[in-house]
N, CA, C and O atoms as a GROMACS GRO file, in nm:
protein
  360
    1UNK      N    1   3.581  -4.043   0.683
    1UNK     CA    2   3.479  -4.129   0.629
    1UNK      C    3   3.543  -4.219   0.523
    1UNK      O    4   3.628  -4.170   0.448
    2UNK      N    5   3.498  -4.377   0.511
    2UNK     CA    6   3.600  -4.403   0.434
    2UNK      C    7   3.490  -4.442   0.312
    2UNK      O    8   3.369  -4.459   0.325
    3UNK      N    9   3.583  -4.451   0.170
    3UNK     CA   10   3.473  -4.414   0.068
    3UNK      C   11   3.435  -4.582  -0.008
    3UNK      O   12   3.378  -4.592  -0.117
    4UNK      N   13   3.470  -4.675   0.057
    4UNK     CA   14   3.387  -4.790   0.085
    4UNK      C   15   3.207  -4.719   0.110
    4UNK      O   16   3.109  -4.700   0.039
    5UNK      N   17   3.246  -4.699   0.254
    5UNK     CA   18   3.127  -4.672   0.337
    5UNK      C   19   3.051  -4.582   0.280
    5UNK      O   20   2.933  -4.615   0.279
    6UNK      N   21   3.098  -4.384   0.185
    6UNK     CA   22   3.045  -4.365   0.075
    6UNK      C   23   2.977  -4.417  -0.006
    6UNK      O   24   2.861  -4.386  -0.034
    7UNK      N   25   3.046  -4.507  -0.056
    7UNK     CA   26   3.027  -4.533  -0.231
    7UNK      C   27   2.890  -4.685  -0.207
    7UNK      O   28   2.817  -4.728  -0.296
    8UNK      N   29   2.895  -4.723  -0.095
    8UNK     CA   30   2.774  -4.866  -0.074
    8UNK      C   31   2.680  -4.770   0.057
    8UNK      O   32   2.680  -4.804   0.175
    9UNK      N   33   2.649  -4.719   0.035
    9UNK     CA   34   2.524  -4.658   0.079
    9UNK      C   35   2.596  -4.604   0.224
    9UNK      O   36   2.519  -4.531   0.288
   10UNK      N   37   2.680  -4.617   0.265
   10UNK     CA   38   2.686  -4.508   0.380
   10UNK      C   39   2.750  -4.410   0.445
   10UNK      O   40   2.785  -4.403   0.562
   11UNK      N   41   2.768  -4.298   0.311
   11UNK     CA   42   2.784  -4.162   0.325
   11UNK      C   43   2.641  -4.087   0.283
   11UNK      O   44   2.527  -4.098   0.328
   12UNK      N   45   2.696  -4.008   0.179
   12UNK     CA   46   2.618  -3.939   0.103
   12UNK      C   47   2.676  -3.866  -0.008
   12UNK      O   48   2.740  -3.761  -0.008
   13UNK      N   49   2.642  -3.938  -0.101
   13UNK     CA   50   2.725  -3.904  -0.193
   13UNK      C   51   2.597  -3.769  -0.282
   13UNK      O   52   2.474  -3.767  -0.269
   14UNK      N   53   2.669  -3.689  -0.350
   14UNK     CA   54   2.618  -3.577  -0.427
   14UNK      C   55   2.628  -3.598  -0.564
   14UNK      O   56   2.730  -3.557  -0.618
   15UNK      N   57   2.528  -3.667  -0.644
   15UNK     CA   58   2.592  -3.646  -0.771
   15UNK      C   59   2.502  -3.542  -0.867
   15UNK      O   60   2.488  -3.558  -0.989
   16UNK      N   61   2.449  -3.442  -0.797
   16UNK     CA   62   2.426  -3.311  -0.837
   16UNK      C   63   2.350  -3.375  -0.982
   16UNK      O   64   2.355  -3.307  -1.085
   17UNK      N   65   2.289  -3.494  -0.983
   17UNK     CA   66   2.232  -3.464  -1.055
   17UNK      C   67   2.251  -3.525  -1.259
   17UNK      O   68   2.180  -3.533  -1.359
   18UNK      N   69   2.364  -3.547  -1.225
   18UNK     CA   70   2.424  -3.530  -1.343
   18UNK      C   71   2.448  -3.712  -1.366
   18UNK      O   72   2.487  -3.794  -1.282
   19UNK      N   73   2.404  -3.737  -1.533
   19UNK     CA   74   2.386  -3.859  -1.588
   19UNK      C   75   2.371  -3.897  -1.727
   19UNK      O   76   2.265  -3.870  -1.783
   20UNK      N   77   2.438  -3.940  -1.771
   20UNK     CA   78   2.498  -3.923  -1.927
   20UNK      C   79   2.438  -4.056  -1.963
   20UNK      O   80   2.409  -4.135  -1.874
   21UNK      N   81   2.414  -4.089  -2.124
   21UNK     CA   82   2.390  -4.224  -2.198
   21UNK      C   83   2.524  -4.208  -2.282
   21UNK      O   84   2.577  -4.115  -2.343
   22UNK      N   85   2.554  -4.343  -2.258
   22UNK     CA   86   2.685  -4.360  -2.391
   22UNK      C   87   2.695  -4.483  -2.434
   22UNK      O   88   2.714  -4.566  -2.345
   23UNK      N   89   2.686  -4.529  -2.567
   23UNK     CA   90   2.701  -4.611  -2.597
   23UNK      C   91   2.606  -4.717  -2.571
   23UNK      O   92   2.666  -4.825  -2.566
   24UNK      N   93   2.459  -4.732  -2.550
   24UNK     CA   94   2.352  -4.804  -2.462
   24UNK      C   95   2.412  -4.799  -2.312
   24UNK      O   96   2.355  -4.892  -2.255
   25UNK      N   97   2.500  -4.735  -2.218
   25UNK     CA   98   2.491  -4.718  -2.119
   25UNK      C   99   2.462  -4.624  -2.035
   25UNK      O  100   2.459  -4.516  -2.093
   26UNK      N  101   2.440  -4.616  -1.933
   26UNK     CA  102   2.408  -4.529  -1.852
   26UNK      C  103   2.513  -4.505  -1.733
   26UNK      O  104   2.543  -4.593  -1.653
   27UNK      N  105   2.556  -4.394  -1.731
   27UNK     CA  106   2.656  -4.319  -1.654
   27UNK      C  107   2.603  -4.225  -1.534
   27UNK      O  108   2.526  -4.135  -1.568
   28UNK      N  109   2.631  -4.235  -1.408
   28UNK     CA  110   2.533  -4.159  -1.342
   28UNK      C  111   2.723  -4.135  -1.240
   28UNK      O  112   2.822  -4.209  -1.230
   29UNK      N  113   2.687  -3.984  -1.182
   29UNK     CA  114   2.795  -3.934  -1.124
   29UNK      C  115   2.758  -3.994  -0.973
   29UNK      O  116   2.641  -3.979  -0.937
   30UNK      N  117   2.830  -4.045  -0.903
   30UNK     CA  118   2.802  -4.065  -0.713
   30UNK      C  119   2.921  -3.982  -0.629
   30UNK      O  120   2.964  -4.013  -0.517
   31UNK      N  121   2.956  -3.887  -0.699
   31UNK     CA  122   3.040  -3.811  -0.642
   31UNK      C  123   2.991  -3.811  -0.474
   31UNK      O  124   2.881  -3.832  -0.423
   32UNK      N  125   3.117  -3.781  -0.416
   32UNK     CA  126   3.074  -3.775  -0.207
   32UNK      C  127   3.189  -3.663  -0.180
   32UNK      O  128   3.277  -3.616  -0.252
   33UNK      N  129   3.152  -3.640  -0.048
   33UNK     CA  130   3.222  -3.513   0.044
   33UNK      C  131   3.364  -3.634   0.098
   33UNK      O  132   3.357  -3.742   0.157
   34UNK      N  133   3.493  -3.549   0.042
   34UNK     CA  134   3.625  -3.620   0.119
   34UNK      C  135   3.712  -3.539   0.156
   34UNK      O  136   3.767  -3.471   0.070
   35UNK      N  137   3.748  -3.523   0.291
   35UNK     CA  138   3.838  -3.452   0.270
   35UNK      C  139   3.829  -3.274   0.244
   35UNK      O  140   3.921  -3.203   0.203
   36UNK      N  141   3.667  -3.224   0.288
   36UNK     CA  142   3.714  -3.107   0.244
   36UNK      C  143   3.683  -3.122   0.065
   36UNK      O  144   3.677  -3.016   0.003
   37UNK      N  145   3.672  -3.196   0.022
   37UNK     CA  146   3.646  -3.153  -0.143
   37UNK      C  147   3.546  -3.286  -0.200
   37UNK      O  148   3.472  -3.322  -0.108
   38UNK      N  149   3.529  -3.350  -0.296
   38UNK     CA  150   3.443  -3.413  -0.331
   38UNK      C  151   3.512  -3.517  -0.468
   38UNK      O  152   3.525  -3.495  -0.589
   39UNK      N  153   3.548  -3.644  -0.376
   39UNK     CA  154   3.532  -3.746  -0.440
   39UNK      C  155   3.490  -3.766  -0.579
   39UNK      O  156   3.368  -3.755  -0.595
   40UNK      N  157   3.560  -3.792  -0.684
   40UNK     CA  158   3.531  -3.879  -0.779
   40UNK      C  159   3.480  -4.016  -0.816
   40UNK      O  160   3.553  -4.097  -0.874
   41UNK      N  161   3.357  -4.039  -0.783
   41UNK     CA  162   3.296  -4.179  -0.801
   41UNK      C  163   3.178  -4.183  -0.922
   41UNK      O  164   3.142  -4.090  -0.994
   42UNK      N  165   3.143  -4.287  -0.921
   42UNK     CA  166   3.049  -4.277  -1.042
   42UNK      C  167   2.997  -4.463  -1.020
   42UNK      O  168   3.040  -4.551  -0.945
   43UNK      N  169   2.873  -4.462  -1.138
   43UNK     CA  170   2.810  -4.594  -1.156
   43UNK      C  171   2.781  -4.619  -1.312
   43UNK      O  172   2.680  -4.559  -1.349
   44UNK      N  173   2.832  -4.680  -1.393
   44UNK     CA  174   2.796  -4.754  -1.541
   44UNK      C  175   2.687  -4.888  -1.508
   44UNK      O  176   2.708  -4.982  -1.431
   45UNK      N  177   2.568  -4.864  -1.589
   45UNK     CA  178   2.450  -4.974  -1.589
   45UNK      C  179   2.450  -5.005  -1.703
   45UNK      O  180   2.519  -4.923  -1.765
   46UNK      N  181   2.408  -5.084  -1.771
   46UNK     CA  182   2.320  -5.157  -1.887
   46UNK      C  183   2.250  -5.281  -1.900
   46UNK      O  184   2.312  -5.387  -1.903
   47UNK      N  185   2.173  -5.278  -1.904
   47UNK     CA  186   2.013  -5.379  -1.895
   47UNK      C  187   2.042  -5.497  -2.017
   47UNK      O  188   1.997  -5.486  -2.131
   48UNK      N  189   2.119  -5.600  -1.974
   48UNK     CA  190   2.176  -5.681  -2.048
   48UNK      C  191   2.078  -5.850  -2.008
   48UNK      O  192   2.068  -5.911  -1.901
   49UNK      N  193   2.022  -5.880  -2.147
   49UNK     CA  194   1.919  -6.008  -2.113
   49UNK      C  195   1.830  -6.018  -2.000
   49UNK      O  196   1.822  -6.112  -1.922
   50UNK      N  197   1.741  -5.874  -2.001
   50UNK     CA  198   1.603  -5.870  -1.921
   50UNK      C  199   1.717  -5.808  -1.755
   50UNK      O  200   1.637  -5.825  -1.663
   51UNK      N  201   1.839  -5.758  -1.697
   51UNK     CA  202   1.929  -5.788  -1.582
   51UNK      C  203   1.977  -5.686  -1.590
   51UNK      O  204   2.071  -5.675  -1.670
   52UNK      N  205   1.931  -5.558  -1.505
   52UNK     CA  206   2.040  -5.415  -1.534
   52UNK      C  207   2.188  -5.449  -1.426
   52UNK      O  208   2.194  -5.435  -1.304
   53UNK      N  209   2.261  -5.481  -1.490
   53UNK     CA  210   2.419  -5.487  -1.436
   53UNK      C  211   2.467  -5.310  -1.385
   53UNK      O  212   2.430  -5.197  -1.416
   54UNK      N  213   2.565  -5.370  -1.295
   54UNK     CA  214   2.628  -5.228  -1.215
   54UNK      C  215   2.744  -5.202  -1.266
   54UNK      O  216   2.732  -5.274  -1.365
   55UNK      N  217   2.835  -5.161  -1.277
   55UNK     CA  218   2.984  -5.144  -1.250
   55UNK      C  219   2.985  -5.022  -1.149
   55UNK      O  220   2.905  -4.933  -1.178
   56UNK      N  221   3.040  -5.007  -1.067
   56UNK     CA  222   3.107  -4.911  -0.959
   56UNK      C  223   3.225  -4.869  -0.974
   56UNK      O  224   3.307  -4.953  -1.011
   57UNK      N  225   3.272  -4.724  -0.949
   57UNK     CA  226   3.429  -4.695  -0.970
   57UNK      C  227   3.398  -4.555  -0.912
   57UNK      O  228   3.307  -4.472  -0.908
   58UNK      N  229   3.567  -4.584  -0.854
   58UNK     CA  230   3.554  -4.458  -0.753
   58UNK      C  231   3.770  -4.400  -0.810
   58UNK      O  232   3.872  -4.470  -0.818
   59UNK      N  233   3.758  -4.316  -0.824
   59UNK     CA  234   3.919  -4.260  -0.892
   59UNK      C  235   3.992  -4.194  -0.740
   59UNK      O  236   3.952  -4.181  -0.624
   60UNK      N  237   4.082  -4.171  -0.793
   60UNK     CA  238   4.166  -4.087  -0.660
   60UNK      C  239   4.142  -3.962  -0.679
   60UNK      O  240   4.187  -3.903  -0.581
   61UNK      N  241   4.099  -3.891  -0.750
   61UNK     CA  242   4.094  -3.742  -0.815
   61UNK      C  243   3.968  -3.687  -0.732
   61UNK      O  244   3.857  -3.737  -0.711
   62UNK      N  245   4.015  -3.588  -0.699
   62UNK     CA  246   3.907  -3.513  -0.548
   62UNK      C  247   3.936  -3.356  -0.643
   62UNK      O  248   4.025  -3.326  -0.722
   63UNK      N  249   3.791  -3.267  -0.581
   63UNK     CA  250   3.807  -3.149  -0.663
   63UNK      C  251   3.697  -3.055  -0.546
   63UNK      O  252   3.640  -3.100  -0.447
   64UNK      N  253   3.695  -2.929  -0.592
   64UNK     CA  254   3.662  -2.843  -0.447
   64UNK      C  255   3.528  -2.832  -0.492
   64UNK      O  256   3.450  -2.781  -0.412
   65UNK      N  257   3.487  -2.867  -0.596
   65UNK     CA  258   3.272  -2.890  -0.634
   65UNK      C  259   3.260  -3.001  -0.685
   65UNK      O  260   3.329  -3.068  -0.762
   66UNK      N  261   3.117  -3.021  -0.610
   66UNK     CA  262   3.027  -3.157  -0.657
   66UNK      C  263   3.052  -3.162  -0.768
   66UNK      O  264   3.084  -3.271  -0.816
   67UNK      N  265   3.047  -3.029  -0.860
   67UNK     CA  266   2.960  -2.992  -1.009
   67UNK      C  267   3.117  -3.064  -1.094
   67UNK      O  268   3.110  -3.150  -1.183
   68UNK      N  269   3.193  -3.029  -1.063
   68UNK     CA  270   3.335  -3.042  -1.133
   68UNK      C  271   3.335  -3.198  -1.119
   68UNK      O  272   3.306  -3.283  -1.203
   69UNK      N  273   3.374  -3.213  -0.992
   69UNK     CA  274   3.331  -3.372  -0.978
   69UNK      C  275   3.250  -3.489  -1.063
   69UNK      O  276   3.284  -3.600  -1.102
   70UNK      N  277   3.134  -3.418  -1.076
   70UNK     CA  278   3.067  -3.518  -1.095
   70UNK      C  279   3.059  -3.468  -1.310
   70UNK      O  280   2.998  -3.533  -1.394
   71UNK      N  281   3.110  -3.389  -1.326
   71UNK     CA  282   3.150  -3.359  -1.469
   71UNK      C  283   3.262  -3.518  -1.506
   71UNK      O  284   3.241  -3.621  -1.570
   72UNK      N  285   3.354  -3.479  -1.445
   72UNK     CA  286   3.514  -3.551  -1.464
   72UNK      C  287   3.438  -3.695  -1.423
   72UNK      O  288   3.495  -3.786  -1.483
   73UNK      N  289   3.340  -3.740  -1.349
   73UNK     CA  290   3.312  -3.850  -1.331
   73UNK      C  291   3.218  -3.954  -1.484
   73UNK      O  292   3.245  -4.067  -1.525
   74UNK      N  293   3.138  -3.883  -1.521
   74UNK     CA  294   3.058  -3.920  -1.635
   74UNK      C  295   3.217  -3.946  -1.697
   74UNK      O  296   3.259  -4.061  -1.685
   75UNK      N  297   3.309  -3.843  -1.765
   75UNK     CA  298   3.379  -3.831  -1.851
   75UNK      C  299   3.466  -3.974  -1.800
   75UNK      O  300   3.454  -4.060  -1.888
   76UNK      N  301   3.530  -4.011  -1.709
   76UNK     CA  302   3.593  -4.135  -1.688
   76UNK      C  303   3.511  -4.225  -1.684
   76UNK      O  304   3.562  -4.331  -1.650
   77UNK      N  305   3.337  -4.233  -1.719
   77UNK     CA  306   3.244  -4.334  -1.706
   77UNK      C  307   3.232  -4.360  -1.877
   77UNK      O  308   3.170  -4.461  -1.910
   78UNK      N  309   3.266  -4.310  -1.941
   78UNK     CA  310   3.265  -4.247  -2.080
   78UNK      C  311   3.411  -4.375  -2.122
   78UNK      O  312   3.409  -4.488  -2.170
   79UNK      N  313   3.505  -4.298  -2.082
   79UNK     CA  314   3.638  -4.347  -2.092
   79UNK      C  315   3.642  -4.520  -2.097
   79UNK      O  316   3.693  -4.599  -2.177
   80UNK      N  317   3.553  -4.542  -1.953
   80UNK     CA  318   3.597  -4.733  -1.900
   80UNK      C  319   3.460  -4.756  -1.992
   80UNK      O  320   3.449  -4.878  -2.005
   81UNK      N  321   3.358  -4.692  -2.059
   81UNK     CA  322   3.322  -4.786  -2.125
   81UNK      C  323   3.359  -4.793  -2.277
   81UNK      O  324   3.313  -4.885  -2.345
   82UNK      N  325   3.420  -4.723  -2.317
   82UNK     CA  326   3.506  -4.721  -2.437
   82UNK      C  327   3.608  -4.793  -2.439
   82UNK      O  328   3.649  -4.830  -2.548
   83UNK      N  329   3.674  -4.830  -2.323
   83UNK     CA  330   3.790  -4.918  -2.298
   83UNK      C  331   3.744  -5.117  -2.275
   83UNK      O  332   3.803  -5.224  -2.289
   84UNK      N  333   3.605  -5.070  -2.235
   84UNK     CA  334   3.606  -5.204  -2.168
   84UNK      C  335   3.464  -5.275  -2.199
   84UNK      O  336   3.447  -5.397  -2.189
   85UNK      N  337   3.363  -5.180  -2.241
   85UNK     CA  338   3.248  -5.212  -2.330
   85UNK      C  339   3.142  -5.310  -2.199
   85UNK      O  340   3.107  -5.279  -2.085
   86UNK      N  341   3.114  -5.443  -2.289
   86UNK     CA  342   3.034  -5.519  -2.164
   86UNK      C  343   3.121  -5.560  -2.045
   86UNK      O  344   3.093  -5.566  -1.926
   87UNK      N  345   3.249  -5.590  -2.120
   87UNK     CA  346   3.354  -5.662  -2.008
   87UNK      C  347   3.346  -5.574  -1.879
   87UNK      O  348   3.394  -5.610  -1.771
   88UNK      N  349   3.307  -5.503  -1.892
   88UNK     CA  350   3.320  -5.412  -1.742
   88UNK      C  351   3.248  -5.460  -1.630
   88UNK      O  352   3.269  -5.414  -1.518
   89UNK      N  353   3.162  -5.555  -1.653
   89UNK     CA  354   3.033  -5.605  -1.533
   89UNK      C  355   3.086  -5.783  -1.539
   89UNK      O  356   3.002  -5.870  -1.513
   90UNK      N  357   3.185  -5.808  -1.563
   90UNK     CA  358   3.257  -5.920  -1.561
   90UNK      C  359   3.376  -5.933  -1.567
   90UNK      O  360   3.427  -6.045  -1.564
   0.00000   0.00000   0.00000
């Protein structure tokens, strides 16, 4: 499955759930099944002049639970917006 097709609506991604606020953003895990283990992906939003913006990011780091997954995913959603703030949706 390739994680294009995942990560834009056509897998199924698991993100168990799990969704953090940081910094006025919102971090939500989109972890997916790869390989036998589960993808590291994720989504950063923030509702900037009335317009909730996306950022998408998907890592190379695969792990044998959703739950782990989608932990390490917030935490690198954490990371790029500490690194990169609004610039991230531009």
């Amino acid at each position: 499955m390739s994680f294009f097709k995942s990560l834009f609506g056509g897998g199924k991604p698991d993100s168990s759930g799990k969704r953090a606020e940081h910094k006025g953003f919102t971090i939500e895990a989109a972890v997916y099944p790869e390989g036998g283990q589960f993808q590291l992906a994720g989504v950063i939003s923030k509702e900037i002049d009335g317009t909730v913006k996306q950022h998408r990011y998907v890592r190379a780091d695969r792990f044998a639970s959703a739950r782990e997954a989608a932990d390490r995913a917030l935490d690198k959603g954490r990371q790029i917006v500490d690194e990169q703030g609004d610039k991230v949706f531009g």
